[in-house]
N, C-alpha and C positions, 0 to 999 in steps of 0.2 A: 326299371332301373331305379337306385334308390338314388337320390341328390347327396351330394358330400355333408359330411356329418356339419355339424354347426359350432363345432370349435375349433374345426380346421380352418381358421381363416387367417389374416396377413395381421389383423392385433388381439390379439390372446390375451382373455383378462379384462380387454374392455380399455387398451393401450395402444390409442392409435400410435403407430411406430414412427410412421411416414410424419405427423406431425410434430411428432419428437424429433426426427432427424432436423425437420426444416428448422424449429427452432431452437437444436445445437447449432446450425451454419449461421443463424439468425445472430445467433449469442457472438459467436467466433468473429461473424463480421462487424459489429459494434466494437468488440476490445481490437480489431485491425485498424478499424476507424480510427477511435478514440485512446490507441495506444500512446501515438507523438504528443497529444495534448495533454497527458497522463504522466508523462518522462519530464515533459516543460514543466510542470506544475510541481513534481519530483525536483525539479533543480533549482527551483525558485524558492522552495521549501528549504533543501540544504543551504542554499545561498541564505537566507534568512538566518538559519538556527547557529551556521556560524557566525554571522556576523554577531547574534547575540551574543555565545562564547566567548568570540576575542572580544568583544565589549564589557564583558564580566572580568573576564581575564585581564584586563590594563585597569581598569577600575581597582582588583583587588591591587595587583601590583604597586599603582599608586598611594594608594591607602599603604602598603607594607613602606613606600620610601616615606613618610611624613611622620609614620610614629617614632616618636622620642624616646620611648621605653626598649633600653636593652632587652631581650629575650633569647634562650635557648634556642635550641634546637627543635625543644617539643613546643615554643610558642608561651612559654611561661614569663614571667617580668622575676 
């Protein structure tokens, strides 16, 4: 009887598969992990960038109530 040929086997190519699977679950269960501390980090960044906004935002404001110079519409004196 002749033995199964030698590229019949479970990783073709020289790809173990089975290591592959393990380190897509691997993959998948660190971002399950590290999703909620990923969202916080997510909200503390928006929280951040708006505050800078309105901070931008009243600033220029203020600066528009103190100038003296009439101007248009388009911001011209």
């Amino acid at each position: 009887m002749e033995e199964a040929a030698h590229e019949a086997s479970l990783s073709p190519n020289g790809v173990p598969w089975l290591y592959a699977l393990f380190y897509m679950l691997f993959i998948f269960f660190l971002f399950v992990m590290f999703s909620p501390v990923l969202l916080e980090i997510d909200q503390h960044v928006k929280k951040f960038l708006l505050k800078c906004r309105f901070t931008l935002h009243n600033i220029v404001h203020k600066d528009k109530e103190n100038d003296d110079l009439k101007t248009d519409h388009l911001g011209r004196p």
